[in-house]
C-alpha positions in Angstrom: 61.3 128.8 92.6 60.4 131.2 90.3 56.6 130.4 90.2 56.8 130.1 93.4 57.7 133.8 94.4 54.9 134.8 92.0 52.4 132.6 94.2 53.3 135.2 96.9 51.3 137.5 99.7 50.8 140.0 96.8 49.0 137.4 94.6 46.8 136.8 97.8 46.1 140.5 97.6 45.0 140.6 94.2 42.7 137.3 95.4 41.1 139.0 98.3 40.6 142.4 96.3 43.0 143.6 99.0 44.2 146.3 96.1 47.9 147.2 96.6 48.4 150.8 96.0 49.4 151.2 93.0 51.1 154.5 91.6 49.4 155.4 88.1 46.5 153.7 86.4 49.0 152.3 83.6 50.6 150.1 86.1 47.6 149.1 87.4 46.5 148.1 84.0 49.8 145.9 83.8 48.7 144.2 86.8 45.3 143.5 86.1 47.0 141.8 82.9 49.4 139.8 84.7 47.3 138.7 86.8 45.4 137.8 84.4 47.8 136.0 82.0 49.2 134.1 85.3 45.8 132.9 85.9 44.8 134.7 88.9 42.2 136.2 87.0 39.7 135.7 84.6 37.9 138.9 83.9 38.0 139.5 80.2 36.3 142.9 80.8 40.1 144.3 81.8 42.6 142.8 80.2 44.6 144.3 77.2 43.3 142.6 73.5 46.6 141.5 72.8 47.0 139.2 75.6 43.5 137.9 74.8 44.4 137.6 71.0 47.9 135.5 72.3 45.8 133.2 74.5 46.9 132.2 77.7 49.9 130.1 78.6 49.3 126.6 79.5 50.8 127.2 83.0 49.4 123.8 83.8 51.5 121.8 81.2 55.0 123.6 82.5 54.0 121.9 86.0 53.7 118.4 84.4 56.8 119.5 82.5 58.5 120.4 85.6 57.8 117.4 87.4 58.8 114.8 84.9 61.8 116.9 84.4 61.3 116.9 80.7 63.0 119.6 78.1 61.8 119.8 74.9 60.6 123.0 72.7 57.7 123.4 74.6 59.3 123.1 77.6 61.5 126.3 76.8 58.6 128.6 75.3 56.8 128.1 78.5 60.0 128.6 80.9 61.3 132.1 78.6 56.9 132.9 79.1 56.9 132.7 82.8 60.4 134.7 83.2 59.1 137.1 81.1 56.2 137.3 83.5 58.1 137.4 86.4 60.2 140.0 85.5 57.0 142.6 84.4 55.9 141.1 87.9 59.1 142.1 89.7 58.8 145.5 87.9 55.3 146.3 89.7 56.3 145.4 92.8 59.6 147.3 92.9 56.9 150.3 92.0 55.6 150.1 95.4 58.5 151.5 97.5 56.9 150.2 100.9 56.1 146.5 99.4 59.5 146.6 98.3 61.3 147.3 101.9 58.1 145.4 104.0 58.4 141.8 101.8 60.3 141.5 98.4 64.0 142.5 99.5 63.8 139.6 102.2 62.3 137.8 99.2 65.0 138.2 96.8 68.1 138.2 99.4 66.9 134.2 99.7 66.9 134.0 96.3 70.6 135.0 96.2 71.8 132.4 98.2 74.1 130.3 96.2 74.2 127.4 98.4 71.1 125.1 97.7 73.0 122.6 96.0 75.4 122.5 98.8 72.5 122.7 101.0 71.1 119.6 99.5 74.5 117.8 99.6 74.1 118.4 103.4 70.8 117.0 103.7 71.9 114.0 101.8 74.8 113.0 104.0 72.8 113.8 107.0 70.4 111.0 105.8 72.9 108.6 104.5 75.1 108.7 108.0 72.8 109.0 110.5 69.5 107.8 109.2 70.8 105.2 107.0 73.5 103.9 108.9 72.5 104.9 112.5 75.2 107.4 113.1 75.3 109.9 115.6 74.3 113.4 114.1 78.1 115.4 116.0 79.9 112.4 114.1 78.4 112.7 110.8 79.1 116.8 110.7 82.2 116.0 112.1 82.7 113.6 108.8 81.4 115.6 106.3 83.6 118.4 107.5 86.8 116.4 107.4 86.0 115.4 103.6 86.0 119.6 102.9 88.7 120.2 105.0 90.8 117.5 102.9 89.8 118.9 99.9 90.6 122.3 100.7 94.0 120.7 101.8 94.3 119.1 98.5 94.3 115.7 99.7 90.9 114.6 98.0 90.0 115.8 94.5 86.8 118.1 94.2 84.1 115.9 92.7 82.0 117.2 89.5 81.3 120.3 88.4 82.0 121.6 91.7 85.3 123.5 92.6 87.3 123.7 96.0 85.6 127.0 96.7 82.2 125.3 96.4 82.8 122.9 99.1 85.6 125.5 101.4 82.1 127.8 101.3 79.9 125.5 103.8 82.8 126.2 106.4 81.9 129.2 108.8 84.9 132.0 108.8 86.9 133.6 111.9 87.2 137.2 111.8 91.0 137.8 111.4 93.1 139.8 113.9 95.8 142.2 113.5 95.4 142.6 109.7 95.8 139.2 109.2 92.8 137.3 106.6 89.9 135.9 107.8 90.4 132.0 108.6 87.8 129.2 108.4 87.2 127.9 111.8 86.8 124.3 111.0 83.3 124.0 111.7 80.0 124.2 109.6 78.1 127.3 108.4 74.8 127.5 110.6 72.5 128.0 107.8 73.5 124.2 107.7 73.7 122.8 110.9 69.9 124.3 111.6 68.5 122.2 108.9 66.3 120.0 111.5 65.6 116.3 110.4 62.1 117.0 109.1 63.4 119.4 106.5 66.0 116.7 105.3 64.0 113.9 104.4 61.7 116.5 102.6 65.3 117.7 101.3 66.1 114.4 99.9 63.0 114.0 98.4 63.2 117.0 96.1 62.9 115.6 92.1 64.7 119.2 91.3 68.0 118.2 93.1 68.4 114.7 92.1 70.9 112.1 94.0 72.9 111.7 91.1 73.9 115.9 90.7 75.9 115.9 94.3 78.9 114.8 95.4 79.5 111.2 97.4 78.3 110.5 100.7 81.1 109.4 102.3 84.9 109.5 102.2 85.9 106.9 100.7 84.0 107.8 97.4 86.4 110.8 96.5 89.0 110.2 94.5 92.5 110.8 96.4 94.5 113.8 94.8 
């Protein structure tokens, strides 16, 4: 995720020569560097000796590392390299006031959703129930809604890491009247329910979120309270 927001419309700029204004020359030094330790560029001729002298990450080898979800030493360096990088890179852009309001606050409001695990859960029991066992898609909601609401009722324990909030979350919430709480309306968030088919089995595919990290796919695979 994080390499991906740097892969961004701003990255493109810097790749067309489409120069984002920038407000002083010693942030546009920084992002001549950046660009060039992220490996957008290659010009020597710019970039700050000490970056030279520290040699260039191996951006390459974090992919591999990524996708064979391996952690070792290496591993780590890489990962603390590229948040360092991201967060000069967050930095520059927050210096541009109308590239901050036009692209990177929709950018990072994304980022703050919470829900991607949950999301994922969703996309896996979608699969399971209707594409695995030829269910229709009302019924399977209409499951997978009936296992929260049980758990929220304390009928069925919460499974892993996760806790009864996790799970009560995915439900959408009715405004309350007269001073009285909001109440959840029994029915899934829509930031679920849009998920189209197409973007669940890429969903279930994802080697980041793993099967094994989310929460049975059917009722009868939570442990009774």
């Amino acid at each position: 995720m994080t390499h991906g927001m740097i892969a961004s419309k701003l990255v493109e700029d810097w790749r067309r020569n489409d120069c984002v204004v920038i407000l002083d020359k010693e942030k546009r030094e920084r992002l001549t560097d950046l660009a060039y330790m992220l490996g957008f560029s290659d010009d020597d001729n710019f970039t700050d000796d000490k970056y030279k002298n520290d040699g260039r990450p191996n951006w390459r080898q974090l992919e591999e590392l990524l996708s064979q979800q391996t952690v070792n030493t290496e591993f780590l360096h890489l990962w603390s390299l590229l948040n360092f990088y991201f967060g000069v890179y967050v930095e520059l852009y927050l210096g541009n006031e109308a590239i901050y309001k036009r692209e990177f606050h929709q950018c990072m409001m994304s980022i703050g959703d919470a829900t991607q695990i949950q999301r994922h859960w969703y996309a896996h029991w979608m699969h399971e129930t209707v594409q695995s066992k030829s269910r229709d898609i009302g019924d399977a909601r209409s499951e997978l809604i009936a296992v929260i609401e049980n758990i929220k009722a304390g009928e069925l324990k919460p499974w892993g890491p996760y806790q009864v909030e996790w799970y009560e979350c995915m439900l959408e919430k009715r405004k309350g009247s007269g001073g009285r709480p909001d109440q959840y309306s029994g029915d899934l968030k829509t930031s679920y329910t849009k998920i189209s088919l197409a973007e669940i089995s890429r969903m279930v595919q994802d080697p980041l979120v793993p099967r094994r990290v989310l929460p049975p796919l059917s009722a009868n695979r939570f442990e009774r309270a």
